[in-house]
Each structure stands twice: as C-alpha cells, then as structure tokens.
C-alpha positions in Angstrom: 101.5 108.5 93.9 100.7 109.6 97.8 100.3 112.9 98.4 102.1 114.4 101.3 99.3 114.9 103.2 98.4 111.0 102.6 102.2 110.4 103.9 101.8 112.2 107.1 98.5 110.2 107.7 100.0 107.2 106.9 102.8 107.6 109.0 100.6 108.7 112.1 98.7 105.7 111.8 101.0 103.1 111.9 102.8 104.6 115.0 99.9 105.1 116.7 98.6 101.6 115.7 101.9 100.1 116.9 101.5 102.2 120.0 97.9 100.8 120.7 99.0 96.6 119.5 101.5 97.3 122.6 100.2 98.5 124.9 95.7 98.4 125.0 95.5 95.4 122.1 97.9 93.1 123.1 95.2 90.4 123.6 95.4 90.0 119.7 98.0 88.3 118.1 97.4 84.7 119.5 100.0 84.4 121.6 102.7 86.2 119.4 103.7 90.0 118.7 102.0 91.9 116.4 103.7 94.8 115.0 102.6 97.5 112.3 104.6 97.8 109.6 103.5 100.2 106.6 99.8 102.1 106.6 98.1 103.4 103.4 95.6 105.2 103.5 93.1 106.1 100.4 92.9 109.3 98.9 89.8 110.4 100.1 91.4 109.2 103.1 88.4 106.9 104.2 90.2 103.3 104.0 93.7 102.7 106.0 95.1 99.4 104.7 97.3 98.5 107.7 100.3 95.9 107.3 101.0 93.5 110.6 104.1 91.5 111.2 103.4 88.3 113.2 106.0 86.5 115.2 106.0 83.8 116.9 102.9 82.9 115.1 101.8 79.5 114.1 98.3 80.3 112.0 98.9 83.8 110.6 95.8 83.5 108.4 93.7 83.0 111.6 95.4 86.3 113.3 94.5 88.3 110.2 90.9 87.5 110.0 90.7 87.9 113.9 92.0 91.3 113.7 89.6 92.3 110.8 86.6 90.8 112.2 87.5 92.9 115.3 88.3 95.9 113.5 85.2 97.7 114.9 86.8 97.7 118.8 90.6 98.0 117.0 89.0 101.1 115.3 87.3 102.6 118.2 90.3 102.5 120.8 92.6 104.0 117.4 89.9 106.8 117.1 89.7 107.5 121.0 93.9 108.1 120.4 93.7 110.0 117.5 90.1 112.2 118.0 92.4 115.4 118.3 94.8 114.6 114.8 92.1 113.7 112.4 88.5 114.6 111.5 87.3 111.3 110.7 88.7 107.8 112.0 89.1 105.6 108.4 88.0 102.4 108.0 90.6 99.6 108.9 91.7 96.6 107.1 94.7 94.2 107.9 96.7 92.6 105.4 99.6 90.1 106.4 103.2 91.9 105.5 104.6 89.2 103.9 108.0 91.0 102.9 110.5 90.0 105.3 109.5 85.9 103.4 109.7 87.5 100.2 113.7 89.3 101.2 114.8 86.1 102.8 114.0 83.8 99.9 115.7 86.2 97.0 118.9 85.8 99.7 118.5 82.0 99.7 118.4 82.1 96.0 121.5 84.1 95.4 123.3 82.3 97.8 122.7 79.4 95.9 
C-alpha cells in the first residue's frame, strides 16, 4: 500500500518524465514514441520504477535496455526539472508496460 505522499511523487514523476521523453529525450525511443505510463516509487523513496509505452517500435527489448543503460543522462536532465520539488533525484529504472497486450488479448478471448 502507497502512501499519499508516495502517490504525489509518483504522479510528479511520470508527468514530468513524459514532459522531458517529449520534448529534451526524444532521441530515445528508436524511431517510435515513448510515453510514461505509471511511476512507483519506493518507500524510502530512493528507486522510481518507471513504465514506458513504445509505439511504433519494432525491438522493444532493445529500447528498454537503451533507456536503462542511459539512465544516468535520463536521470540528470529529470533532476535539473525537478531540483526545486524533491530533495533527492531517485534512482531510475524502465520496465516495458506491457498492459495495453495484456487488455487486448482478454478482448480477443471473450470475443471468441
């Protein structure tokens, strides 16, 4: 369970990671659109687990581990965005968000 404090954190992060994919990051991605779709963040609020969307995408494996093997630069434009919200600028880790798959195949089988 999240506290509300680890909500508001959450929250800030992914907009202001969407914010930066658009506009200062959009080199990543490989060619496609990268967009943030859920953050968590730990409770000592040290590790954000960040979840990317990829369209138009052919290797999405090979996006992920480019983003995380970047995630020093990623993490140093987030923290120049965010130096007056937080103390401390977490550690970042991408994770492919694989739920839009997992929705459209629980339609396919109930249309079945």
């Amino acid at each position: 369970m999240e506290t509300k404090r680890q909500e508001k954190i959450a929250r800030l992060i992914q907009k202001e990671m969407g914010l930066l994919f658009q506009k200062e990051l959009s080199h990543f991605g490989g060619g496609g659109m990268v967009t943030v779709t859920k953050a968590k963040i730990s409770s000592d609020l040290s590790v954000a687990r960040i979840y990317v969307s990829l369209l138009e995408v052919e290797d999405t494996a090979a996006v992920i581990q480019e983003l995380n093997d970047n995630n020093r630069d990623i993490r140093f434009a987030f923290g120049k965005k965010i130096k007056t919200q937080l103390r401390i600028v977490p550690h970042i880790k991408f994770f492919e968000d694989d739920s839009l798959d997992y929705y459209e195949n629980i339609e396919r089988l109930l249309n079945e």
